[in-house]
C-alpha positions in Angstrom: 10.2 20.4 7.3 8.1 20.5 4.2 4.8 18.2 3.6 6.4 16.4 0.8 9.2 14.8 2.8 6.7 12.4 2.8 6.2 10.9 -0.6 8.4 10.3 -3.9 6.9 11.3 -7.1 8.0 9.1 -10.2 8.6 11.5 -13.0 5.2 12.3 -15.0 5.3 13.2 -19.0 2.1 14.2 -19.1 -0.5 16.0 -17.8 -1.5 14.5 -14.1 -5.4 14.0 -14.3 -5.0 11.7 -11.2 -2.7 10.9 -8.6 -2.1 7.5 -7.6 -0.7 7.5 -3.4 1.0 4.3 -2.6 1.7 3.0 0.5 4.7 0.0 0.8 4.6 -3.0 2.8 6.8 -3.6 6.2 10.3 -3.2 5.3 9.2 -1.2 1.7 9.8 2.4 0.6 8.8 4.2 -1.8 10.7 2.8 -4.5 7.8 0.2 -4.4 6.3 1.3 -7.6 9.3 2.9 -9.2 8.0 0.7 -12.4 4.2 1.8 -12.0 4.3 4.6 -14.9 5.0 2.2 -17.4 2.0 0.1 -16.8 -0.4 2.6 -15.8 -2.0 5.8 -18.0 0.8 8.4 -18.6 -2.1 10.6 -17.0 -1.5 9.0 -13.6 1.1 10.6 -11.8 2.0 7.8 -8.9 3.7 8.8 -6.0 5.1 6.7 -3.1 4.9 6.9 0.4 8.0 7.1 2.6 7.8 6.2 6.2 10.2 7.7 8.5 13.5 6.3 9.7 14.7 5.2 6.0 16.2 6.5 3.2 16.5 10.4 2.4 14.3 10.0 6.5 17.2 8.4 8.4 17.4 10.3 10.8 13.8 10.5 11.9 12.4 8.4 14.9 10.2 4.9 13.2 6.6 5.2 13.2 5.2 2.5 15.4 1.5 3.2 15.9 -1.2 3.5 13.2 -3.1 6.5 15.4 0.0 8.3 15.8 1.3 8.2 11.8 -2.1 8.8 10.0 -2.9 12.3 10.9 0.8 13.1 10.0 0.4 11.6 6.9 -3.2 13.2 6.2 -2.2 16.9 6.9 1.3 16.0 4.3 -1.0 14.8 1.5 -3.8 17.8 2.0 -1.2 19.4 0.2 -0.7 17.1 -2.7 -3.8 15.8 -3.3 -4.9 18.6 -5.7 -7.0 16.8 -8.4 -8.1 13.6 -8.1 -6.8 10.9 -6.9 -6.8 7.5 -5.6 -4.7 5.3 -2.5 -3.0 1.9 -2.8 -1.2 -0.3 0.1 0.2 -3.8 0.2 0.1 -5.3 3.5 1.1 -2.8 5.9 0.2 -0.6 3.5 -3.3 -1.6 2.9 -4.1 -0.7 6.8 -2.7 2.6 6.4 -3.7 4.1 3.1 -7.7 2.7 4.5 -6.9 4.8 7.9 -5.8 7.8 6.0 -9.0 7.5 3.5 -11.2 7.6 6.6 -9.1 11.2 7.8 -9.3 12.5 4.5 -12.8 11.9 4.6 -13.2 13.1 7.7 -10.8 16.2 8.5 -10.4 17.3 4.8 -13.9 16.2 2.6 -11.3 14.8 0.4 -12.8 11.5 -0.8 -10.3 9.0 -3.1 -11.9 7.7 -6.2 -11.0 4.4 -5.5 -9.0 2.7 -2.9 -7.0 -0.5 -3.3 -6.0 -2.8 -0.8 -3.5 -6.0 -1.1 -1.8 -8.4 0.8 -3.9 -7.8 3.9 -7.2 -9.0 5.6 -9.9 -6.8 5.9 -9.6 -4.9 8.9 -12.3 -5.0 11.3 -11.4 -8.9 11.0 -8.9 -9.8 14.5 -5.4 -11.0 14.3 -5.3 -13.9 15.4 -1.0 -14.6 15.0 1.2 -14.3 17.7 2.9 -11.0 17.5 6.6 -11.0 16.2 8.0 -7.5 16.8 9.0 -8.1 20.3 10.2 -11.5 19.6 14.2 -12.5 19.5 16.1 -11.5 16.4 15.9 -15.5 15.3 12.7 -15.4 15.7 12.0 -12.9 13.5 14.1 -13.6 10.9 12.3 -16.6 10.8 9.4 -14.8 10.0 11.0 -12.8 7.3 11.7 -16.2 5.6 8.8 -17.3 6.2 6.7 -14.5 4.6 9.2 -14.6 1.5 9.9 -11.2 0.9 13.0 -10.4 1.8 15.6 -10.8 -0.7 17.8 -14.2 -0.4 20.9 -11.9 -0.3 20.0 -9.4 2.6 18.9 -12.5 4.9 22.4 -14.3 3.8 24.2 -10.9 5.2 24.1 -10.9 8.6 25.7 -7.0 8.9 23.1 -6.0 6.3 20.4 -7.7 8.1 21.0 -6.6 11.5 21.0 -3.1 10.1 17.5 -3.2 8.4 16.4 -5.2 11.6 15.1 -1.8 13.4 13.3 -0.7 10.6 11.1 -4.1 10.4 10.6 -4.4 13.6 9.0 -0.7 14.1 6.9 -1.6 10.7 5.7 -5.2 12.1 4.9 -3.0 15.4 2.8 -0.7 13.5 1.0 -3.8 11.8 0.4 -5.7 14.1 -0.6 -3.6 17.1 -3.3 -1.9 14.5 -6.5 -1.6 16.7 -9.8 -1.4 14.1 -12.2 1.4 15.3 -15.4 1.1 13.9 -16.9 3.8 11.7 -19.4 4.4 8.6 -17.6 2.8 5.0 -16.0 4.7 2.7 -17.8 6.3 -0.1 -15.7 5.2 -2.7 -15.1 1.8 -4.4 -12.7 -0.9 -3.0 -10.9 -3.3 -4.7 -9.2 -6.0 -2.7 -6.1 -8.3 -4.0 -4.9 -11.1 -3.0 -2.6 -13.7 -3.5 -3.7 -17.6 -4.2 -1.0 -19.1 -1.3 -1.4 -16.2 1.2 -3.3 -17.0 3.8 -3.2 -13.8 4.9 -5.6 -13.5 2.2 -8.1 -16.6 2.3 -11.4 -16.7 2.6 -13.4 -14.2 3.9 -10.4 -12.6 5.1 -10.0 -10.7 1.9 -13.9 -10.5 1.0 -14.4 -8.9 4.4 -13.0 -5.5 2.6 -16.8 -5.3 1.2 -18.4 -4.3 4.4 -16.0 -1.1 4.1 -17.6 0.5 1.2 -21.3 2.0 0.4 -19.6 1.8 -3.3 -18.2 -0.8 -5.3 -16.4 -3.8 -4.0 -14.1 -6.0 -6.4 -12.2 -9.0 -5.2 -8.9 -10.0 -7.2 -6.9 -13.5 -6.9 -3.6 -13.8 -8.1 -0.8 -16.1 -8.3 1.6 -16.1 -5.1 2.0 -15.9 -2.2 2.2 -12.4 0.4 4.4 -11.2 -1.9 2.3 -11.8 -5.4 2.7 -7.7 -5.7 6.2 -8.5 -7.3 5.3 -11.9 -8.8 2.1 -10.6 -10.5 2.8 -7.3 -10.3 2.1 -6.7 -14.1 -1.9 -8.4 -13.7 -2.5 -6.7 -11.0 -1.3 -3.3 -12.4 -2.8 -3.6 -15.1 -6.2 -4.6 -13.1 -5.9 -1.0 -11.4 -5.8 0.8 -15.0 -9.2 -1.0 -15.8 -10.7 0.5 -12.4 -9.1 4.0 -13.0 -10.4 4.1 -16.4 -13.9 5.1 -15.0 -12.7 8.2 -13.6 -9.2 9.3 -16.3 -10.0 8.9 -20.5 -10.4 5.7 -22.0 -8.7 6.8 -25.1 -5.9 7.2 -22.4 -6.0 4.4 -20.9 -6.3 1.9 -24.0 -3.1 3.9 -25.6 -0.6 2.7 -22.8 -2.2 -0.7 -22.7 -1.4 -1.1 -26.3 1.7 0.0 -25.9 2.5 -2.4 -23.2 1.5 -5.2 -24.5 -1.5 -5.7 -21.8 -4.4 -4.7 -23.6 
């Protein structure tokens, strides 16, 4: 199977100066940032990342633990990552596009130009929850409402719900049985987001992301709660074009701000 069984690409109509590797939360895909281009320099080319055992990846076992997905994903993206670029993740997705920077870094000398992190503490801080993969199905549906991010109309179909249930589970698993191993920061800047009523986010749990970087650390507060990607989704989009504007045109840049309004 080829490398890029791995990732989406959302179309690109202009000439890709960077690439923008995104990484979706439990129970995402890669359709995550479908709307990205819009809001983001046309010279960012903004692919997402598609974990298996979903979509056009059915029929491939779940990922379940961080150490065991990460080189996969590293040795797929060697591939893509031919100019340069820079990794995003929400949640789930924050642990794993970190872990891949750190063996890109390491395996490849392929060093992001920024990384950004949301919905998700920093991660050499402990998780203190209970775990909820291995708990009853009511259980963790209760989660799921609790955290607010599954659509009112999948948890109101039990068939549906059930069905996606396998999927979440082996996501939450990979979450929460992620094991920090320490290791010199990153090179590259770090910005951090988080949302006002997440507690995931509070406090030093999101500031902790500083001690990852010898670069520059930005933190970002926005309104929501876990899910404030979707709720503020335009803020903190157009945040990320600020930060990529050191490293693509700022003629570039400016242009699509204009144009949408978020200049």
């Amino acid at each position: 199977m080829s490398a890029d069984h791995w990732w989406t690409a959302v179309p690109s109509h202009a000439p890709a100066q960077l690439k923008l590797v995104c990484f979706p939360y439990a129970g995402g895909a890669a359709s995550m940032v479908s709307s990205w281009p819009s809001m983001l320099p046309r010279s960012v080319w903004v692919h997402g990342i598609q974990l298996p055992g979903r979509r056009w990846r059915l029929k491939e076992p779940f990922a379940t633990h961080v150490p065991a997905v990460v080189p996969d994903i590293g040795m797929a993206l060697s591939s893509l990552l031919d100019r340069p670029f820079a990794l995003f993740g929400h949640s789930l997705g924050a642990i794993l596009a970190f872990e891949v920077s750190r063996w890109l870094i390491r395996h490849r000398g392929l060093v992001p130009e920024h990384l950004f992190v949301s919905g998700r503490r920093a991660p050499q801080l402990p998780d203190t929850d209970p775990t909820t993969h291995d708990q009853s199905d009511e259980t963790f549906i209760a989660r799921l409402r609790e955290l607010n991010g599954t659509p009112p109309e999948v948890l109101a179909n039990e068939d549906l719900l059930r069905l996606m249930l396998p999927a979440l589970r082996a996501d939450f698993q990979l979450a929460e049985t992620y094991a920090y191993i320490e290791a010199p920061p990153l090179p590259c800047p770090i910005s951090a987001f988080g949302g006002i009523a997440d507690p995931e986010t509070a406090g030093e749990r999101l500031d902790g992301w500083r001690a990852q970087t010898t670069s520059g650390f930005a933190r970002h507060l926005l309104p929501g709660d876990h899910f404030f990607i979707h709720t503020s989704e335009r803020e903190m989009v157009r945040t990320i074009s600020d930060d990529l504007a050191r490293v693509i045109p700022d003629g570039d840049v400016r242009r699509r701000a204009a144009a949408q309004g978020i200049a």
